[in-house]
C-alpha positions as CSV (number, residue, x, y, z in Angstrom):
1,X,94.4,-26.2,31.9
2,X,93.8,-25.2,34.8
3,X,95.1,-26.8,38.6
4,X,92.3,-25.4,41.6
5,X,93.7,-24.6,44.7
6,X,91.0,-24.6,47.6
7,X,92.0,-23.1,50.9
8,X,89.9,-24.7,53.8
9,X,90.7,-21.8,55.9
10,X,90.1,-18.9,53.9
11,X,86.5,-17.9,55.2
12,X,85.8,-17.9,51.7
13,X,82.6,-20.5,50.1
14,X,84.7,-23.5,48.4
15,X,82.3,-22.3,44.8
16,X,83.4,-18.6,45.2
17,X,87.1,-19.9,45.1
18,X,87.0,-21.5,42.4
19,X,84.7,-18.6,40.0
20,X,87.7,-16.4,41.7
21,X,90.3,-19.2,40.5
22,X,88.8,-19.5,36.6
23,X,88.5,-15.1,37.0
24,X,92.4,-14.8,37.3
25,X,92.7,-17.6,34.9
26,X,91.0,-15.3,32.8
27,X,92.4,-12.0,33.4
28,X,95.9,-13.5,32.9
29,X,95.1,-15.5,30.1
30,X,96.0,-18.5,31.3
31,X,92.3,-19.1,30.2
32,X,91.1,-18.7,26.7
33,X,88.1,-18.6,25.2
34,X,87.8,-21.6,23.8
35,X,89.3,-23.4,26.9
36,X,87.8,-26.6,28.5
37,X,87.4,-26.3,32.3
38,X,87.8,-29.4,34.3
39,X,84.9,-31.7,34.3
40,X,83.4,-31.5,37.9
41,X,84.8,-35.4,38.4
42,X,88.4,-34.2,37.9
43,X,87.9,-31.4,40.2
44,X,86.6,-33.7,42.8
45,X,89.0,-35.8,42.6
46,X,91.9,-33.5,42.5
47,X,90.1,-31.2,45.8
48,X,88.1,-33.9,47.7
49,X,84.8,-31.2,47.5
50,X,81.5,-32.2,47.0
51,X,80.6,-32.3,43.0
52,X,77.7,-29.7,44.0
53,X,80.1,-27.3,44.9
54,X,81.9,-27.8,41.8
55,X,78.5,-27.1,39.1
56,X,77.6,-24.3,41.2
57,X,80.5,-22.6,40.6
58,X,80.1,-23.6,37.3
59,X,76.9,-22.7,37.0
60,X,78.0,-19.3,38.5
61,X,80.6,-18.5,36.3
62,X,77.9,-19.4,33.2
63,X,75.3,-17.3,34.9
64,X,78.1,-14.0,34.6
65,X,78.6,-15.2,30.6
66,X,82.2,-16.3,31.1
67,X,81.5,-20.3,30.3
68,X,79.3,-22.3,28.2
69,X,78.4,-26.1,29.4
70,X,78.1,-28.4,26.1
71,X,76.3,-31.6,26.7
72,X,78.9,-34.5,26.5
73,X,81.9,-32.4,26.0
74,X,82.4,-30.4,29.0
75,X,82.5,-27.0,29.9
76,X,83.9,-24.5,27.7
77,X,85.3,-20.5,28.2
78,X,83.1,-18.3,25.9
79,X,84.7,-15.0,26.6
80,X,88.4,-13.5,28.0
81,X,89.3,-11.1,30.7
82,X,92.4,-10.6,29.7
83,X,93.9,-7.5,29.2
84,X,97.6,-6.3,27.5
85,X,98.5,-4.4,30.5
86,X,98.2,-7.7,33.1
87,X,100.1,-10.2,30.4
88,X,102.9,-12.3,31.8
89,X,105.0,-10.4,29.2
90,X,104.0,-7.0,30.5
91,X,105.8,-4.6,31.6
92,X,103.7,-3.4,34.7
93,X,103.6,-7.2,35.9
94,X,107.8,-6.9,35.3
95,X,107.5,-3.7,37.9
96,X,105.5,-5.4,40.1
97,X,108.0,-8.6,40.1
98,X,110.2,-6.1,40.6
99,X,108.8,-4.2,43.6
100,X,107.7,-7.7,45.5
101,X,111.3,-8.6,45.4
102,X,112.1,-5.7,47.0
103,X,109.2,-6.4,49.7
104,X,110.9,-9.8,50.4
105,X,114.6,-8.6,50.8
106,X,112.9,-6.0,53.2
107,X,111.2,-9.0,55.3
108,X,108.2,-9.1,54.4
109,X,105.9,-12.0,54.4
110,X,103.4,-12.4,52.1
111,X,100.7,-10.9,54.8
112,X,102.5,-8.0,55.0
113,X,102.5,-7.5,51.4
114,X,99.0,-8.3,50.7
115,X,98.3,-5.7,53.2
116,X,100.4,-3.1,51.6
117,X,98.7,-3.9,48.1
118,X,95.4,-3.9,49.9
119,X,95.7,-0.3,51.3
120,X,97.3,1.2,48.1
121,X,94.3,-0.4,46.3
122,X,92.1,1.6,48.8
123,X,93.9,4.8,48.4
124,X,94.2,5.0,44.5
125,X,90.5,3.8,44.2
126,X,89.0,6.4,46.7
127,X,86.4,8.9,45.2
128,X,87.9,12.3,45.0
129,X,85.6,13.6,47.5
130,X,86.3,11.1,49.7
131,X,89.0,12.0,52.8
132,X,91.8,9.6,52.5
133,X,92.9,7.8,55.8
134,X,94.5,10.4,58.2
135,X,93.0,13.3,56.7
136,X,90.4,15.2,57.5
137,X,87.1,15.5,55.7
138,X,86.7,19.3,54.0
């Protein structure tokens, strides 16, 4: 099952963290369909957030297709984000392991490496007619 996490400080809405949250549950499969999702007391009561925040999110993630509420049983996964290539068992996630390692022996913080992951995410994703940064448009 899964543990929410909910960073005061991030900038980001309490609900959005936790539809991000059930997301990479899902994309890892950590999260099933199938799965139960903590009833919005448990969540409350493990966080300290208001119970509103906690059925909007719900409500959001059922909105996308993603979860089902059934009455007197709780809230349920209906579909998987999952795919082979991001499995635990995978070997791009080994790579990456790998590479992060790497990142730390070099010194650098988490930050740091968010920020590198963040640009090469920028770079590989730009259009092709797009000029990349530091170059010059044609």
């Amino acid at each position: 099952m899964i543990e929410f996490q909910v960073d005061r400080h991030s900038g980001v809405a309490t609900y959005l963290q936790l539809v991000n949250q059930v997301k990479q549950a899902l994309r890892l499969g950590v999260l099933e369909p199938g799965d139960r999702l903590p009833t919005a007391r448990a969540v409350v009561e493990a966080t300290a957030i208001n119970p509103n925040t906690v059925l909007k999110a719900y409500r959001e993630l059922e909105r996308e297709g993603l979860v089902e509420p059934r009455p007197g049983r709780g809230t349920f996964v209906t579909r998987s984000l999952s795919r082979p290539e991001a499995a635990a068992d995978s070997p791009l996630r080994a790579d990456l392991l790998v590479w992060m390692a790497r990142a730390r022996e070099a010194g650098l913080g988490r930050a740091d490496i968010l920020a590198l992951v963040e640009a090469a995410l920028t770079e590989t994703t730009a259009p092709a007619s797009a000029p990349r940064p530091g170059e010059d448009a044609p």
